[in-house]
Each structure stands twice: as structure tokens, then as C-alpha cells.
MILUM-269077 format. One record per residue (C-alpha): x, y, z; residue number from 1. Coordinates in steps of 0.02 Angstrom, whole numbers. Last residue first. Layout:
# MILUM-269077
<pt u="X" v="Y" w="Z" seq="NUM"/>
...
This chain:
# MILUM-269077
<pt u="-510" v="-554" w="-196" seq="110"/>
<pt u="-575" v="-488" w="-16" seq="109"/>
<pt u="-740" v="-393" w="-19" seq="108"/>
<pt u="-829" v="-562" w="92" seq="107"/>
<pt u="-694" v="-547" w="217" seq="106"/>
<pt u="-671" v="-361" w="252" seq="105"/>
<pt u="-881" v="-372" w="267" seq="104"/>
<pt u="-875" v="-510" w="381" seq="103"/>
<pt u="-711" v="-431" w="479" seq="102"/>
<pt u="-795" v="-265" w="491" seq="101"/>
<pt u="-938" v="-339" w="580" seq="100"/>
<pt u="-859" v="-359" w="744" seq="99"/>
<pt u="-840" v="-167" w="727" seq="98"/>
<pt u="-713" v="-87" w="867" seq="97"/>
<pt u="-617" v="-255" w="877" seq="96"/>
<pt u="-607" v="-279" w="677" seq="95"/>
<pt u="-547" v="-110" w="631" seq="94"/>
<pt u="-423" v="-119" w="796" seq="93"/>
<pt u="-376" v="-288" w="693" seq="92"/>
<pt u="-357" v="-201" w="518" seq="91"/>
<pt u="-237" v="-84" w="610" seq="90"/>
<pt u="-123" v="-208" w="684" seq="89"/>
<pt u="-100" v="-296" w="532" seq="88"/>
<pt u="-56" v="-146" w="424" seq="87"/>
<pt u="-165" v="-63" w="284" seq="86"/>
<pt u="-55" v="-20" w="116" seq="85"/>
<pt u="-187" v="95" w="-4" seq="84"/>
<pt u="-128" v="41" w="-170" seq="83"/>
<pt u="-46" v="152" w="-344" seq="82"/>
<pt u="-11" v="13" w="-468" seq="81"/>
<pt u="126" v="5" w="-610" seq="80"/>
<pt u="58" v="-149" w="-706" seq="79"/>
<pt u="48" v="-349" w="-687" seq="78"/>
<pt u="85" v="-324" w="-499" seq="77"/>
<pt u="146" v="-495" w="-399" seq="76"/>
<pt u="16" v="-613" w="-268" seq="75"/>
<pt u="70" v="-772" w="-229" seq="74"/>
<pt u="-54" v="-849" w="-115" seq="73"/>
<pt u="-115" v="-930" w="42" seq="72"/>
<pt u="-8" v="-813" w="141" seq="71"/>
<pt u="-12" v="-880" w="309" seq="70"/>
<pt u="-110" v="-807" w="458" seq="69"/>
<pt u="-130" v="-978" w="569" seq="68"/>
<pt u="-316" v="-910" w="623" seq="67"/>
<pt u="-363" v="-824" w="478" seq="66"/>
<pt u="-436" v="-646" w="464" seq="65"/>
<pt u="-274" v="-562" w="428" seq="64"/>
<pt u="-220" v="-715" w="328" seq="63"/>
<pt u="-392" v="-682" w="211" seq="62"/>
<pt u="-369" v="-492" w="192" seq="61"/>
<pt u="-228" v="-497" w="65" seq="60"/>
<pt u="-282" v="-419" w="-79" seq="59"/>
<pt u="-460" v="-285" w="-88" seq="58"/>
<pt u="-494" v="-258" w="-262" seq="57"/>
<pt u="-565" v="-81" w="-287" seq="56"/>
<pt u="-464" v="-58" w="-445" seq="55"/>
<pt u="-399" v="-226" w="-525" seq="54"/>
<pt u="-390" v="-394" w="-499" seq="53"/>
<pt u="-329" v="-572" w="-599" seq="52"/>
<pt u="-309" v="-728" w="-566" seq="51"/>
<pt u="-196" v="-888" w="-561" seq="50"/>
<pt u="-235" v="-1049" w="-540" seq="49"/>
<pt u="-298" v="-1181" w="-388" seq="48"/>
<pt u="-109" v="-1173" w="-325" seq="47"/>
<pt u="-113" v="-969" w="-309" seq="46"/>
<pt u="-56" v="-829" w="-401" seq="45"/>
<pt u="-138" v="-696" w="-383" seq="44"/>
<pt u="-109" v="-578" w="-531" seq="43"/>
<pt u="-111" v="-395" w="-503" seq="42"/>
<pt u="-183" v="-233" w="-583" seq="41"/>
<pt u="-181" v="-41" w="-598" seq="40"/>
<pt u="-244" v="102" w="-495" seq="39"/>
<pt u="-312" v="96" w="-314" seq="38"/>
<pt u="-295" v="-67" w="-259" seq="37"/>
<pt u="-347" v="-107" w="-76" seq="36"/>
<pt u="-195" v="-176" w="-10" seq="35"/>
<pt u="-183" v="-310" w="151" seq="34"/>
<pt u="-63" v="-317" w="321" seq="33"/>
<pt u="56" v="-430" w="392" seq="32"/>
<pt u="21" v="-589" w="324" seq="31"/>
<pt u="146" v="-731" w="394" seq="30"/>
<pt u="206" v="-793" w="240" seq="29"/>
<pt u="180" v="-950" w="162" seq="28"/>
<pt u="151" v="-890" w="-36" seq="27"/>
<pt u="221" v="-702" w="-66" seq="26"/>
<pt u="132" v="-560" w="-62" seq="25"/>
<pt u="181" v="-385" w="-150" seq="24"/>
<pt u="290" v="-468" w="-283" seq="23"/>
<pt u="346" v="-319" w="-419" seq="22"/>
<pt u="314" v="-350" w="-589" seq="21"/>
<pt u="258" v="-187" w="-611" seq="20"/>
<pt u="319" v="-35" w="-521" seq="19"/>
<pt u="220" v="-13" w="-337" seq="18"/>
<pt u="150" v="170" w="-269" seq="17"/>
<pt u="89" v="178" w="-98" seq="16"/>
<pt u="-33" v="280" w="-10" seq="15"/>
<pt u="-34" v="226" w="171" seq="14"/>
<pt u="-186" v="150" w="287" seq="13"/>
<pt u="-250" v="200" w="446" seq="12"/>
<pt u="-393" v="341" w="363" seq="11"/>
<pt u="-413" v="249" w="210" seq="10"/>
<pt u="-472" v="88" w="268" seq="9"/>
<pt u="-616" v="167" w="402" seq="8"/>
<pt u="-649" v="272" w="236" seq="7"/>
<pt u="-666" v="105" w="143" seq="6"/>
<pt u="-778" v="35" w="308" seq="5"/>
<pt u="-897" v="204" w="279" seq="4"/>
<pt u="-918" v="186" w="96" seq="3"/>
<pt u="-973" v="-5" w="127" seq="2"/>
<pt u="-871" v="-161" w="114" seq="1"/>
């Protein structure tokens, strides 16, 4: 993602702060939006291992860009985080005004 497609992100999506240990994905879900970390860290937890991301980590783009839109993934905070909360719908108004946007949503994603 370029400087332009974060500010894209950041004009639609919400400030929001998370305490650790909270679950902000959960595995099998129908994915209703993605984060873009701000502060802090998470674990993604899925059946190939766990991993972790931190600031500028974009979580939770790939079942917004898939075509069953399942969670593929666990994903819980491993600190307090402060994330910019993008909704479904927006992310695919991104996508239909840019084509590209999904390619470059896709290949920033964690």
C-alpha cells in the first residue's frame, strides 16, 4: 500500500483502542472488516503456526478479498493496541473505485 491508499484507509476507517488479550478475529467467521495497527501487537493464530505483527500491519484483509469470506485465522492482541477499524463495505467502495486497491490491500496484508 502506498501513502495515498493508507489515507484512502484512514479517511472511512475508525480509531479504536483494544486492551490486551482481547480476540479481534476469530477462526471461521464471516470477515467483516480489517485493522491496520497503529500501536502495539497481535498474534495470528492460525493452523500453519502462530505469528506475530506490529505497527503498520494490515490484519484481516484476506476474507475481504476472498470469495467465501471466512476468517482463516485467530487473531487476539498481545499488548494494549490503538488500530484503525475499516468496515466491509468500505474496503469494497475502496476496491470498486481503484481495481488496484485490492492487489495492493492484498499483497500489505499480514
Amino acid at each position: 500500500m502506498n501513502a495515498d491508499d493508507m489515507r484512502r484507509l484512514e479517511a472511512v476507517g475508525a480509531e479504536v483502542e483494544i486492551p490486551a488479550g482481547q480476540v479481534l478475529i476469530e477462526r471461521g467467521q464471516h470477515g467483516a472488516g480489517l485493522f491496520v495497527i497503529r500501536e502495539g501487537t497481535v498474534v495470528v493464530e492460525a493452523p500453519e503456526g502462530n505469528v506475530e505483527f506490529g505497527p503498520s500491519s494490515v490484519i484481516g484483509e484476506r476474507a475481504l478479498l476472498a470469495q467465501h469470506g471466512r476468517r482463516a485465522a485467530r487473531v487476539r492482541a498481545t499488548s494494549d493496541l490503538r488500530v484503525l477499524a475499516v468496515d466491509r463495505h468500505e474496503i469494497e467502495q475502496l476496491c470498486a473505485d481503484d481495481p488496484d486497491f485490492a492487489r495492493r490491500l492484498a499483497d500489505a496484508g499480514a
